[in-house]
N, C-alpha and C positions, 0 to 999 in steps of 0.2 A: 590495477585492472589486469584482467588476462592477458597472459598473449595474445598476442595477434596469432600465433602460430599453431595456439591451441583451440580458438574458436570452432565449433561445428558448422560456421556460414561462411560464405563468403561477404565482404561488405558490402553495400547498396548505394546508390545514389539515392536522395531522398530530395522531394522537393521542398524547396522552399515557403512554409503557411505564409498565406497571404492575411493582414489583418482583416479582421470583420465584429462586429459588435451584432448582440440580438439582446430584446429588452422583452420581459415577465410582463405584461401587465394583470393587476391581482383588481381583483374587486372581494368584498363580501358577499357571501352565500349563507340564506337560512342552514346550511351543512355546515359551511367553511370555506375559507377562501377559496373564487373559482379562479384562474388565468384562462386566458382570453388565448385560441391557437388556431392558428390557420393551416387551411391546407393545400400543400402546393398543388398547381397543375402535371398533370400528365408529362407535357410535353417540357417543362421546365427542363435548364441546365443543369441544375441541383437540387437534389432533395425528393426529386418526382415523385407525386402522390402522396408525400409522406405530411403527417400533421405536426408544426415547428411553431418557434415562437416567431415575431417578427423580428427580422436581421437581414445584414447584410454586409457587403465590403466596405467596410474605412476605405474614402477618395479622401485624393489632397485636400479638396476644397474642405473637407470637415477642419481637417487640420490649421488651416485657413483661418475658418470660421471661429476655428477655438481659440486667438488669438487677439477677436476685433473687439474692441471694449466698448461699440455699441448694440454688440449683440448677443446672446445667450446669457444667462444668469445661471451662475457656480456657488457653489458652498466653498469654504474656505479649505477644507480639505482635498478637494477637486484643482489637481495639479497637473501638470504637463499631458500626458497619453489617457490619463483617465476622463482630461476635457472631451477629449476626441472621441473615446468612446463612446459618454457619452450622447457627443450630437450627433455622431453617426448611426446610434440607436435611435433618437429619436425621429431621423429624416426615415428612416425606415418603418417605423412606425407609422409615420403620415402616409407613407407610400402604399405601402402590402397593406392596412388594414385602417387608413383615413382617421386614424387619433392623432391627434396634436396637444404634446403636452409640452405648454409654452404659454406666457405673460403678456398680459395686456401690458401698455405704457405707465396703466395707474396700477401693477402688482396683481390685478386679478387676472383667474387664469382662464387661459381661452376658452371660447364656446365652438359649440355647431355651428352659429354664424360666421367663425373668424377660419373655420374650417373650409364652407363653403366657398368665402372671399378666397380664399388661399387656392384653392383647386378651379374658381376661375382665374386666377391671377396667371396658373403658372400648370397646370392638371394637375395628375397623380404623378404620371412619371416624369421626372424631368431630373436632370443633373443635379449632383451636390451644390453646387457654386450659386445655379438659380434658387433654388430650395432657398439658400443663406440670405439670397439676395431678395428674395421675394418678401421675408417673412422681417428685413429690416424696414423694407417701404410701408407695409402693412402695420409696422409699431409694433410685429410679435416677437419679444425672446424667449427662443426654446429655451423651458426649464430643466435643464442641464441638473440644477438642483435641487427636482424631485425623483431622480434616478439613485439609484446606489448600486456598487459592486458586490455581485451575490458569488461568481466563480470564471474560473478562465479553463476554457478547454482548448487542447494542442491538440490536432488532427494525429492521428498513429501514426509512424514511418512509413508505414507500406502503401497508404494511398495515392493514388495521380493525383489527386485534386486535393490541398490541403488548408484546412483555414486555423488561424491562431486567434480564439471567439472569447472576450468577456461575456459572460452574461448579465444582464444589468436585471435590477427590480424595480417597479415604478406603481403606482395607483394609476387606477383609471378614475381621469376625470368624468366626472358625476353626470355631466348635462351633453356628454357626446356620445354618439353614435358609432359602431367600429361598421365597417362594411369593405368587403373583399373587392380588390384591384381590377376584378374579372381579365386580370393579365396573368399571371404569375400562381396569382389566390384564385381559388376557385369554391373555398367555402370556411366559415368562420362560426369558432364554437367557445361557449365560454364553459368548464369542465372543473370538476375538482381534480388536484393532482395525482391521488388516490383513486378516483374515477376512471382520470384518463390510465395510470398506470392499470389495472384491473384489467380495462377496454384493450390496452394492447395485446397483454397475455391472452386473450380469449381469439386474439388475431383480427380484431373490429378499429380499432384504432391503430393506424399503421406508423411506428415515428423512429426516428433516429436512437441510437445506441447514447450518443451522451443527452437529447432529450428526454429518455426513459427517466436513465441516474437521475439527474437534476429532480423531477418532478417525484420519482420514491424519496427522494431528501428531503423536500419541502414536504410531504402528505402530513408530515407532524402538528406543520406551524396551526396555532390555532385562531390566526386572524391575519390581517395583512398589516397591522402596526406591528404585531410580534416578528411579521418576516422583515420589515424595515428596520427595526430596532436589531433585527441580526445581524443585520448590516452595514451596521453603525460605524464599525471601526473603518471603514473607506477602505481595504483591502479585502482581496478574494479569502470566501471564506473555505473554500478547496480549489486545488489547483493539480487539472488530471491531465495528460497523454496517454490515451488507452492502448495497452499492447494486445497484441492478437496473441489464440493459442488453439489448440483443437480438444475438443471436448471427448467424451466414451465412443462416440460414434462417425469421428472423423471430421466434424461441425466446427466452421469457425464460430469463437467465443470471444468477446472482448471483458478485459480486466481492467480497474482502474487502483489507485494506489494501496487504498487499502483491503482489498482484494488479498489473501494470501499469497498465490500462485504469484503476483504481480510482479515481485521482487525477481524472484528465479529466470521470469522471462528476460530480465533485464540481462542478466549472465549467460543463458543458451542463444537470445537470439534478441543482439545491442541493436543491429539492423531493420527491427524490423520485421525479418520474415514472420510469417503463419507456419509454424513448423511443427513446435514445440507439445506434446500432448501433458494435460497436468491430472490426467486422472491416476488415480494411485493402484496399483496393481504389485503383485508379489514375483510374476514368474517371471520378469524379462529384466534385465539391467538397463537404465535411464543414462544416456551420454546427458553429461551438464560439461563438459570439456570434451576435450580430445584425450584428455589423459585424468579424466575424471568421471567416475559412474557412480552411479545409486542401487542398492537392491536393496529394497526395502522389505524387511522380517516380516513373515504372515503373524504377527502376537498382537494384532491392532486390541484398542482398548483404552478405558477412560484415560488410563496413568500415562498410554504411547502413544495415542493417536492414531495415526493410518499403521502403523508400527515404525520398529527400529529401524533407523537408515544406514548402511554398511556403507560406507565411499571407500573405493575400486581406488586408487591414486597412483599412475604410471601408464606404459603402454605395456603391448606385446614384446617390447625391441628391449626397454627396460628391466621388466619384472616389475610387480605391481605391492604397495602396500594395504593393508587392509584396517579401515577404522571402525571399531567394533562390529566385530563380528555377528555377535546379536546373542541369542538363546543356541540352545545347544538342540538346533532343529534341523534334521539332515538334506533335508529338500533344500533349505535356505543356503546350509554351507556346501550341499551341492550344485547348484546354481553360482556360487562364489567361484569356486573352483574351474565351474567352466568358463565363467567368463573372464581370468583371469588366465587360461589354461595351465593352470596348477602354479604356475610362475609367481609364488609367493614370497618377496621378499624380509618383509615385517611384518607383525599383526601388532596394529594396539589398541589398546581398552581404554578409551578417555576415560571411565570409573570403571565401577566393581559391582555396581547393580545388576541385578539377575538378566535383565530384559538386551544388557551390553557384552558383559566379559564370558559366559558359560559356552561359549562357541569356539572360545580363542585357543584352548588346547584340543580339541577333536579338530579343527580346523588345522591347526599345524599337524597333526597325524595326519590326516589325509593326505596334506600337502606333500608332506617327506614321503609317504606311500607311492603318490603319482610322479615326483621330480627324484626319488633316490634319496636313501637313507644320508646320503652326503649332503641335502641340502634343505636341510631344517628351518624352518623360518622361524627366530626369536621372538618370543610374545614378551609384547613395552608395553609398560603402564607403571604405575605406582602400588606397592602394596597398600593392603585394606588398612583403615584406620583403627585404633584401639575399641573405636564405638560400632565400626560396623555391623549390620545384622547379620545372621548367621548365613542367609542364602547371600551375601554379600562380600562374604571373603575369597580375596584372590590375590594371588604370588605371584609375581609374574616372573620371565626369565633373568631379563636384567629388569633395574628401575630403569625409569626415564626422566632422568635427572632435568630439573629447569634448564630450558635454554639447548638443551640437547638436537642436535639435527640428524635426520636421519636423508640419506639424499641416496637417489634413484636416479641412476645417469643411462643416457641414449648412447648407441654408438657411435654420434658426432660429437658427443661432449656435452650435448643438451644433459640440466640436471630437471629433476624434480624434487627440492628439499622440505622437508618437512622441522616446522620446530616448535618444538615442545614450550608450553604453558603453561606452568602451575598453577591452577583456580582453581582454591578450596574454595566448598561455601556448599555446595549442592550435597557433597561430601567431602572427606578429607583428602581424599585422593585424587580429585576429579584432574583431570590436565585435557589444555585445549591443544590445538595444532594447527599452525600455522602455513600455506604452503606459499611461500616467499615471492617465489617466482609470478604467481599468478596472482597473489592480492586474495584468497580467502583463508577463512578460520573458518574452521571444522570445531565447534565448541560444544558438542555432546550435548549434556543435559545444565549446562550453562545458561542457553540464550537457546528458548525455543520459539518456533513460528507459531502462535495465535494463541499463545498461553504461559503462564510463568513459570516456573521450574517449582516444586516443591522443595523446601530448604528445612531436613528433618533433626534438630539435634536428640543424641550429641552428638551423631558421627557428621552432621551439616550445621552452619555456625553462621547465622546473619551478618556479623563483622565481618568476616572472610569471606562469603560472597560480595557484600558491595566494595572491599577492599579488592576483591577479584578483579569486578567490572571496572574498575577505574586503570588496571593495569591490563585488562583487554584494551580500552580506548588509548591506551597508551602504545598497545603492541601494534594496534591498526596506524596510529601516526608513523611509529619507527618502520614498519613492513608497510608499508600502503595499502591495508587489506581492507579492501571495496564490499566485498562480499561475505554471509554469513553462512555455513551450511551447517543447519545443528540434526542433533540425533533425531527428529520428530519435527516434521513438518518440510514445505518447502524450504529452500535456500533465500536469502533475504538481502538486499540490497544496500547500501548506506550505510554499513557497519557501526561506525562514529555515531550516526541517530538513533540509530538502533539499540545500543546502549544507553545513551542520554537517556532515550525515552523509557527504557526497561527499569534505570535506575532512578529515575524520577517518579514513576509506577510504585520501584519498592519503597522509598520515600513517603509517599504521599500513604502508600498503605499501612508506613508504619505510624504515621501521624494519626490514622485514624484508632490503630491499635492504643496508642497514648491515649487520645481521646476518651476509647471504651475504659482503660484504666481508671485514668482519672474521675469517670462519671461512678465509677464503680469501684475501687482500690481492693475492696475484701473481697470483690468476684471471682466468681474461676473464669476457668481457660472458655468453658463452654457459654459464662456469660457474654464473656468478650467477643468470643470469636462472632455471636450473633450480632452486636453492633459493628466492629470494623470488618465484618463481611456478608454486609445487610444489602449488597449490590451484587453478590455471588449466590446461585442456587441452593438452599438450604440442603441439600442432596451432594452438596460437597463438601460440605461443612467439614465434616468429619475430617479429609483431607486438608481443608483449609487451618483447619487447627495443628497441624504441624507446625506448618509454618507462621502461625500467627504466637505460636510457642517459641521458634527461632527472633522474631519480633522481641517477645517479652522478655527472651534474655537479653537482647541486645541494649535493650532499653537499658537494662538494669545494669548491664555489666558498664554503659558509658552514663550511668548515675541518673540516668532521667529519667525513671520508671516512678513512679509517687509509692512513698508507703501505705502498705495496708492499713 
């Protein structure tokens, strides 16, 4: 993880989520499934105005309740906290919107009659403990297992009020009635999720940040047995803490995991705050550290993305290193230069592709121009490969040799070290960089954010990229490196997953590659590439066939390619 010393926050107190449970009910719709949502009162503590599922706080007594083996009926998967959740969605259920899903003594499930019995027994609102207790006198046990676990949401850091919510899935029983608390509820709507999501954008339907998510995620399912059967495996099928961040116009936005930006916030601001702006812009430099910045190349474009990302790495007090420079575009490396204030001590080019290294010698001119012929800043990288393309070759001053560190020291002795990474694979040169101290890799065109690396041979070699990735996840155990920040895209969180998943990606893509072979052995590259990349744009094809060509050697060179 970062320093502490180089964060741009200060830390926060954060409070502590309080449990709570809220439960889906689905029924069938001539459309598609609708879910049944209420909507709070005005005056409510939480939530006011806003249209929610039915929930509320896990009490002891649930926990209580989940424990007595003459009450609630559990599926066998249904274990310690998930009981609780639960019955504390269904006492809420009874409560905010008068459904009771819960068993008679002979297995059949309750009616409007056992409904009614129940709200004279005991009313709508009454304690957890009464709720348990009411509904063993009456012979009823909540069906515990007709709920299933659909998602857990963790309230953001920065809120005062914070709840830590499963949201459960359930049917609505067929012969009941749902009708609002006239306490809390003030009105009750049964909606498609697609519906309701549509209804908010237009500003008609007013609801919470994770009940929007939730319901654009469900808008798919095409029945409510197909969302129970989602939900089969008894664990969440996402699990979000949404971080805050501010949008083009200074608007708070919330992100949830797989979200791009998601990761980055996690590195500018662990606390919490709403600080961070994730829109992509070329003229200002981005602090992601204190001794870490972004200026991002105006060359956006399918191959770059928003474009090239330049990291700053140093302060004022140190002198600063610079990792790819970008294209040889003078605004850009003018911009570097200021915000650096010429105090350039290294430049390096993790590759030798056009869009990273053509900046790094006009950029040291400048630099000895502005600080004195005496202080030249050497451009590190690795020379171009035998295969390289023509706009692709580059020399650099010295190599940078594997394992090589380069360190930028404060005047207290504070360092900033950087160290070098050999990962061929994207090309033969490519090298990542590691900044020790802080827990990130800087991995170029390695490990990008929201897309994979094109891997072109023969200057890029499928074996040596996933040979790469495995001595990436190797360098993040030895260096503790938490965080990803590549040439294109945001910075990314979880390093270690990050790879697992990227290499499990190239894996599964190349299995599909096998696949097209084998259905096809005397095909070409352009049969292929239409089957193992029949889930990609046809409009990228053409790129996708690079690498689906780096695939077919690799097959071939580890013998498992089938003959023609």
């Amino acid at each position: 993880m970062p320093r502490s010393s180089q964060l741009l926050h200060p830390p926060l107190s954060t409070v502590t989520p309080r449990l709570a449970a809220t439960v889906l009910l689905f029924r069938d719709g001539p459309e598609g499934p609708e879910v049944l949502m209420t909507r709070r009162s005005g005056q409510a503590g939480f939530a006011a105005s806003l249209y929610v599922f039915p929930g509320g706080a896990v009490e002891s007594a649930d926990e209580a309740a989940s424990e007595a083996p003459d009450g609630a009926r559990f599926r066998d998967d249904q274990q310690g906290e998930a009981r609780v959740w639960a019955l504390a969605a269904l006492r809420e259920s009874y409560e905010e919107v008068g459904v009771l899903l819960a068993h008679r003594a002979d297995g059949s499930p309750a009616t409007q009659a056992d409904v009614t019995a129940l709200e004279a027994a005991i009313g709508r609102r009454s304690d957890a403990a009464t709720f348990h207790a009411a509904c063993v006198s009456l012979g009823l046990h909540p069906a515990a297992d007709a709920v299933r676990v659909l998602a857990r949401w963790l309230a953001p850091l920065d809120l005062p009020k914070r709840f830590d919510t499963p949201f459960l899935v359930a049917r609505m029983p067929r012969d009941q009635t749902p009708h609002a608390d006239a306490h809390e509820q003030v009105d009750i709507r049964w909606v498609r999720p697609a519906e309701a999501v549509a209804l908010h954008a237009q500003g008609q339907f007013p609801m919470m940040f994770p009940t929007v998510r939730t319901l654009e995620r469900l808008a798919a399912q095409p029945s409510v047995d197909a969302m129970l059967d989602a939900c089969a495996a008894g664990h969440p099928l996402w699990q979000y803490c949404p971080r805050g961040a501010l949008d083009a116009a200074g608007h708070e936005v919330r992100l949830v995991n797989e979200d791009l930006a998601y990761g980055e916030l996690g590195l500018v601001t662990p606390y919490g705050q709403v600080a961070h702006s994730i829109v992509w812009q070329h003229e200002h430099p981005v602090p992601l550290l204190r001794n870490v910045l972004r200026l991002t190349a105006p060359n956006a474009g399918v191959m770059t993305g928003p474009g090239t990302n330049t990291y700053l790495v140093g302060t004022a007090a140190s002198g600063f290193a610079v990792i790819d420079p970008g294209p040889a575009d003078g605004e850009h490396l003018g911009r570097i230069l200021a915000a650096t204030g010429g105090d350039v001590r290294f430049i390096v080019c993790t590759h030798s592709h056009p869009d990273h290294s053509p900046g790094a010698f006009v950029l040291q001119t400048l630099s000895a121009a502005r600080a004195g012929a005496h202080h030249r800043p050497p451009v590190l990288g690795l020379h171009h490969g035998p295969h390289a393309r023509l706009d692709s070759h580059f020399v650099p001053d010295e190599e940078l040799t594997d394992g090589a560190a380069l360190v930028l020291y404060e005047p207290d002795g504070t360092t900033h070290t950087l160290t070098a990474l050999h990962t061929p694979g994207h090309t033969a040169n490519h090298v990542c960089l590691a900044l020790e101290e802080d827990g990130l890799l800087f991995s170029g065109d390695h490990i990008l954010n929201g897309s994979t690396t094109i891997v072109d041979p023969p200057d890029g070699a499928m074996g040596d990229y996933l040979a790469s990735l495995e001595r990436l996840d190797a360098a993040c155990v030895r260096h503790g490196l938490e965080f990803i920040l590549p040439a294109h895209g945001y910075a990314m969180q979880h390093a270690r997953a990050v790879i697992a998943g990227l290499r499990a990606h190239r894996l599964a893509r190349e299995a599909r590659v096998l696949a097209a072979m084998q259905g096809s052995p005397s095909g070409s590259l352009d049969d292929w590439v239409a089957h193992a990349y029949s889930d990609t744009p046809a409009t990228l094809w053409p790129l996708a066939r690079r690498s689906l060509l780096a695939h077919v050697e690799h097959l071939r060179m580890t013998g498992r390619a089938p003959s023609a």
